[in-house]
C-alpha positions as CSV (number, residue, x, y, z in Angstrom):
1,X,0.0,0.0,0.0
2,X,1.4,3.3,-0.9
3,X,-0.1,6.6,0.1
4,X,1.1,10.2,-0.6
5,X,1.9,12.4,2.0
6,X,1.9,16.1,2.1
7,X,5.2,18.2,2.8
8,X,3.9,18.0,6.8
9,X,3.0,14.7,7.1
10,X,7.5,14.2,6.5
11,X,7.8,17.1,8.6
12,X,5.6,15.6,11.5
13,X,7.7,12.1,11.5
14,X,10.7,13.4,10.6
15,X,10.0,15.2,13.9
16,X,9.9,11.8,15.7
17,X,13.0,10.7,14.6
18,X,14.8,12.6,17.9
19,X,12.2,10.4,19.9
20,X,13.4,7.5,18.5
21,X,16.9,8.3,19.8
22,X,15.8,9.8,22.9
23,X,13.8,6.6,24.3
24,X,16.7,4.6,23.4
25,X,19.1,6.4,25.2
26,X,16.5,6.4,28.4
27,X,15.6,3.1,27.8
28,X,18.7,1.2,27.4
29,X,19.7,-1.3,24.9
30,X,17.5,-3.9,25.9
31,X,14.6,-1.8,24.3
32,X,14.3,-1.8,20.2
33,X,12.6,1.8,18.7
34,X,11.1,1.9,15.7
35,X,9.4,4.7,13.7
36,X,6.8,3.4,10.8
37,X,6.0,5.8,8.3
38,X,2.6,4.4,6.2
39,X,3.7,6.3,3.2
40,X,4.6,3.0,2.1
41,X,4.3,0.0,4.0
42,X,6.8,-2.3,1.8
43,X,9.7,-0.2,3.3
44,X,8.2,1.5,5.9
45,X,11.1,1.6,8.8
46,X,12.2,4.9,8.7
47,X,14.1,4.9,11.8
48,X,15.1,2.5,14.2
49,X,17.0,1.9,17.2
50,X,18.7,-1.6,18.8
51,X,17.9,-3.2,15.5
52,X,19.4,-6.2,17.1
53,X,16.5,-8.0,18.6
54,X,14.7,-7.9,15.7
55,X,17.4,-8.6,12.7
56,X,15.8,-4.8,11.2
57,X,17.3,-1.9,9.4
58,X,15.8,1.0,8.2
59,X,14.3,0.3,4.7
60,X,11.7,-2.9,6.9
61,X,8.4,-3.4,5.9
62,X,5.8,-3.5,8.0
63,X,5.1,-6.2,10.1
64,X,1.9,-8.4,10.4
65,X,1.5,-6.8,14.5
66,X,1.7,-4.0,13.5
67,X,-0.5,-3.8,10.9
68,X,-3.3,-5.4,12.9
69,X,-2.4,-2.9,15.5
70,X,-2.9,0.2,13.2
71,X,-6.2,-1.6,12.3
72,X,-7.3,-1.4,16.1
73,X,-6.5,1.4,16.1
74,X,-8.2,3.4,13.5
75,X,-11.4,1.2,14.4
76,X,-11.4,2.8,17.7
77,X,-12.9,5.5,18.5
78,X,-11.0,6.2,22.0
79,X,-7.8,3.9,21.9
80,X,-4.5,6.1,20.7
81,X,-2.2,3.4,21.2
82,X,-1.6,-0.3,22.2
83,X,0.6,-2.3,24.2
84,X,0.8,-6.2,24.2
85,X,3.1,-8.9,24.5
86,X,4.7,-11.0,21.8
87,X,8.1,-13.1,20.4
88,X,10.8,-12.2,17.8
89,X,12.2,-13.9,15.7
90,X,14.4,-15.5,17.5
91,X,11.6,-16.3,20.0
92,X,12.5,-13.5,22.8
93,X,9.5,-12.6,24.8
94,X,8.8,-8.6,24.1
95,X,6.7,-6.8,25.7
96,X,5.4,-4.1,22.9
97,X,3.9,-0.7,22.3
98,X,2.6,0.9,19.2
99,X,1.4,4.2,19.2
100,X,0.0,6.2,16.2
101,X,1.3,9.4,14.7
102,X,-1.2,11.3,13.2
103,X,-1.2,14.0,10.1
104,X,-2.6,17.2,8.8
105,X,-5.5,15.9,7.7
106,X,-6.4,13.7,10.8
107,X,-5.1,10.1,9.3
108,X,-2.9,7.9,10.8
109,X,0.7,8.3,9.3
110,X,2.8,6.9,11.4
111,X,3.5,4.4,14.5
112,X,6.0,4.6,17.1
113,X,7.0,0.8,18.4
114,X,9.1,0.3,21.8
115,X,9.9,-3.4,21.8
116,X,11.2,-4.0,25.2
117,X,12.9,-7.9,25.2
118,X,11.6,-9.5,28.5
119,X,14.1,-11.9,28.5
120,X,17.0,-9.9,29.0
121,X,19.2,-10.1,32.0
122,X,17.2,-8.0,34.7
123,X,20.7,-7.3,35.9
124,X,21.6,-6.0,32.9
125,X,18.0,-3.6,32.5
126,X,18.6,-2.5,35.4
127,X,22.2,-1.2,35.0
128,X,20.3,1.4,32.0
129,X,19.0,3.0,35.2
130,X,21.6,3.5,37.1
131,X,24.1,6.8,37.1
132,X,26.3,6.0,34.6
133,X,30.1,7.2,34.6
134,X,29.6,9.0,30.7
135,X,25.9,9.6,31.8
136,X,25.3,14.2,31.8
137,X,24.1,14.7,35.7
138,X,22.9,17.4,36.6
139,X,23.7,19.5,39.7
140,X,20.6,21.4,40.3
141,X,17.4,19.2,41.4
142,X,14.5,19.0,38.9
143,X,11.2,21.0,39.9
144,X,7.6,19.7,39.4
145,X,5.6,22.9,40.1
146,X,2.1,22.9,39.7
147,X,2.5,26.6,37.4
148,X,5.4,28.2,35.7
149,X,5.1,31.1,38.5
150,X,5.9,28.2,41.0
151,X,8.5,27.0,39.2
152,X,10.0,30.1,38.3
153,X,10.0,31.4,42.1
154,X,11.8,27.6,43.3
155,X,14.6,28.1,40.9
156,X,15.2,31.4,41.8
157,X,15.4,30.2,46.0
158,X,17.7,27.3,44.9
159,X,19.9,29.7,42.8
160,X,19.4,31.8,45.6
161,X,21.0,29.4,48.1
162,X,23.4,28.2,45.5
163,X,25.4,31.2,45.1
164,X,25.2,32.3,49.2
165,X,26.6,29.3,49.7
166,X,29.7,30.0,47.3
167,X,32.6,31.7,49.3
168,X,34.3,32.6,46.1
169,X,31.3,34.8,45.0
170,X,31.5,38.1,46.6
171,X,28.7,39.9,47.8
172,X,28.9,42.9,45.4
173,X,29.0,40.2,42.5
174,X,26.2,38.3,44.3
175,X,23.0,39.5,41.7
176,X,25.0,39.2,38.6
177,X,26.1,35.7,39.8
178,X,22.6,34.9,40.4
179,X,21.2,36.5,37.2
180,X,23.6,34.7,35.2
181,X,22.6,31.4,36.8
182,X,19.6,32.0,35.9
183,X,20.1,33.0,32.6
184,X,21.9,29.9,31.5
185,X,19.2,27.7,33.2
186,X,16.5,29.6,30.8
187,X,13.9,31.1,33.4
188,X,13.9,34.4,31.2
189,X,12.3,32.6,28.6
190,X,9.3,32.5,31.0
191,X,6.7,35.4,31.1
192,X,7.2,38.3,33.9
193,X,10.0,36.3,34.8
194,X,12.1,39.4,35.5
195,X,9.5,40.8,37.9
196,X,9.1,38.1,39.7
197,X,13.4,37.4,39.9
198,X,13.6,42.0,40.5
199,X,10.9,41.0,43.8
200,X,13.1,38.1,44.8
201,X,16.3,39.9,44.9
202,X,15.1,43.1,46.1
203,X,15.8,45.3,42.9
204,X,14.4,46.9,40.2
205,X,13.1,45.8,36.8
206,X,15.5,47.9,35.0
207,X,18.3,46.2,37.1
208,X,17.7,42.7,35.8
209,X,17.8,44.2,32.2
210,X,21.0,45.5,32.7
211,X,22.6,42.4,34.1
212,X,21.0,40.5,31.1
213,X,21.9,43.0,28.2
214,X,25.7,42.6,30.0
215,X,25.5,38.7,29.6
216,X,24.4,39.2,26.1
217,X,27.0,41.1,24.7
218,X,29.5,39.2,26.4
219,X,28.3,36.1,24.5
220,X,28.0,37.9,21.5
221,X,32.0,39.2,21.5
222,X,32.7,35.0,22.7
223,X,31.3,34.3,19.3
224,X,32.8,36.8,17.4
């Protein structure tokens, strides 16, 4: 089956291909990710991570699961995607999920499989979730605020702390410091984000501007 797709519909999936890596990376190795484009179902892998378990490259038709899965799918009126268990080729037990994609004109175009192989080592699954030696960690803690004001206002107090607690950062340096911080950790992409940072550290408006207008042309001469 071949279908034509509009200049969005690539767009859209070609959008899913940084999902593809990004759920392999989190997941681990034990976990294969494919993305199915319906364009043309004789070679429809577009993009595929831990190809391994399955023997697949990119260039794979669709598979018979699949197919039946995308038929579910579209036949139901609430159900967005599916998970189920089932065997490769090879006769691993996979626990599965296929999710559709859809385009600009509301048809499916897409599916995103994550074929997780049950019968790996849970030693070794586990070890993906683990801190890893070449794994990025980072040093501030993670915020789940229930609004952006929340979240804006937590950073800020942990910044806060951060840089009082720094006996290499004078006092005289101690806004810029913290205004850089939170530069780089991209709270001034929020709304009203400088008022609510000017009524944290006790200063005005105009300020925060300067401190940011300094930071910017700073990394504009870096680049230069």
């Amino acid at each position: 089956m071949n279908t034509r797709f509009t200049e969005r519909d690539h767009l859209i999936l070609q959008s899913y291909e940084a999902v593809v890596e990004g759920l392999a990376e989190y997941l681990g190795s034990a976990s294969e990710i494919v993305l199915h484009s319906l364009e043309d179902y004789q070679h429809s892998v577009i993009k595929i991570a831990n190809g391994h378990h399955t023997g697949r490259e990119i260039g794979a038709p669709i598979t018979n699961i699949a197919l039946q899965m995308l038929q579910e799918i579209e036949q139901s009126k609430v159900k967005k995607s599916l998970s189920y268990f089932t065997r490769s080729k090879n006769n691993r037990l996979m626990k599965s999920s296929t999710i559709a994609i859809w385009g600009d004109d509301g048809k499916i175009i897409g599916l995103l499989c994550i074929n997780m192989n049950i019968d790996e080592s849970f030693a070794d699954v586990l070890q993906t979730f683990l801190p890893q030696p070449d794994m990025e960690s980072r040093g501030q803690a993670e915020h789940f605020a229930s609004s952006v004001e929340e979240m804006i206002q937590e950073t800020i107090e942990r910044t806060i702390e951060e840089v009082d607690a720094s006996q290499e950062i004078t006092y005289a340096n101690r806004n810029k410091h913290i205004i850089g911080l939170l530069h780089e950790r991209g709270v001034f992409n929020m709304r009203d984000a400088v008022t609510i940072v000017a009524n944290a550290l006790k200063i005005s408006k105009h300020t925060v501007y300067l401190h940011l207008r300094n930071i910017t042309s700073k990394a504009e001469k870096a680049i230069k």
